[in-house]
C-alpha positions in Angstrom: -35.0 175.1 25.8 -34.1 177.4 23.0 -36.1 177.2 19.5 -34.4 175.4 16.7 -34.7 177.1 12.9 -33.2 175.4 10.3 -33.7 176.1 6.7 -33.6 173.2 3.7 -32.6 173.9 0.5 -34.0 171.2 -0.9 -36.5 170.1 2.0 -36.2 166.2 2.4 -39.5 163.4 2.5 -38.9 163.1 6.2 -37.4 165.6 8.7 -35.6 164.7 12.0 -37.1 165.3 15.2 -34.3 166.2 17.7 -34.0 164.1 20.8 -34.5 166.7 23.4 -37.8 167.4 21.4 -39.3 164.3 20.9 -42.8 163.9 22.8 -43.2 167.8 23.9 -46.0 170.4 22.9 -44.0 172.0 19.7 -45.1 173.9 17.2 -43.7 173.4 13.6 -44.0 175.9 10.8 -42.9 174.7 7.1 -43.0 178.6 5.4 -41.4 178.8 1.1 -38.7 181.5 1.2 -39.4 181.7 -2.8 -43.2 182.1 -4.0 -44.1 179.5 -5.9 -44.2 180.3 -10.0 -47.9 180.8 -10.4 -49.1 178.8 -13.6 -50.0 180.0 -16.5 -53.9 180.5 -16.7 -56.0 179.0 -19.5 -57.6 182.0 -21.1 -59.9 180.1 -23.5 -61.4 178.8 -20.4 -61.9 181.9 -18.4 -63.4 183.3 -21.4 -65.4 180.2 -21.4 -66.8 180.5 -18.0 -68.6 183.9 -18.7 -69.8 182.4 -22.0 -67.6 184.4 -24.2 -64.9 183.0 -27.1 -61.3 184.3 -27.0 -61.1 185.8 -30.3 -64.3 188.3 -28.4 -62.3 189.2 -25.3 -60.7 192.8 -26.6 -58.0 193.0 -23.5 -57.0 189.3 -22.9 -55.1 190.0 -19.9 -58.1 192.0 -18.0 -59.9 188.2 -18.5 -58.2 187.1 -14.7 -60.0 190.6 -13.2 -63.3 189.2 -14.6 -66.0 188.2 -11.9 -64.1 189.7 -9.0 -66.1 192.4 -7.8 -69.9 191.1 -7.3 -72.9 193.0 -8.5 -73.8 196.0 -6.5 -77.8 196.2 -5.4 -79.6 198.6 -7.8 -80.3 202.0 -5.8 -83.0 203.5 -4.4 -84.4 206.8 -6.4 -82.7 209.7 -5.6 -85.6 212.2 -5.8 -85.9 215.3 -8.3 -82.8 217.4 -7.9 -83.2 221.5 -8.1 -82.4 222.8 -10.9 -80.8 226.3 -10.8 -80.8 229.2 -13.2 -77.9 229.4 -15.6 -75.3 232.1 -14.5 -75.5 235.4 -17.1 -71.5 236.5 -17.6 -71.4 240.0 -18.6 
């Protein structure tokens, strides 16, 4: 049995299941072909969340980047690095 594809442009409440289909071991897949419009994020909340006001945030638009990368662990001492002579150009 071949694989059916079939692609809706407006993709209806209930979909019918072919006859030669009906009670097997399918697989269906319902995949957009357009991404979704994201929505437009409430900034006066982000800024909110890391206790800040809006009119405080200097780049409004680095406000979605905030929180993102976690804080790294503090590091361990380095030790005393040598120090070397300056170099005397003639």
């Amino acid at each position: 049995m071949e694989a059916i594809r079939q692609i809706y442009e407006k993709l209806p409440e209930v979909i019918t299941v072919p006859a030669e289909m009906r009670n097997q071991h399918v697989k269906v897949t319902f995949q957009p072909l357009e991404p979704l419009p994201e929505p437009e994020p409430d900034l006066e909340e982000m800024a909110a969340r890391f206790g800040l006001k809006l009119e405080e945030v200097a780049d409004i638009h680095a406000l979605k980047f905030m929180g993102c990368l976690p804080d790294f662990p503090p590091r361990a001492p380095q030790g005393d690095y040598e120090v070397k002579p300056e170099l005397d150009l003639l």
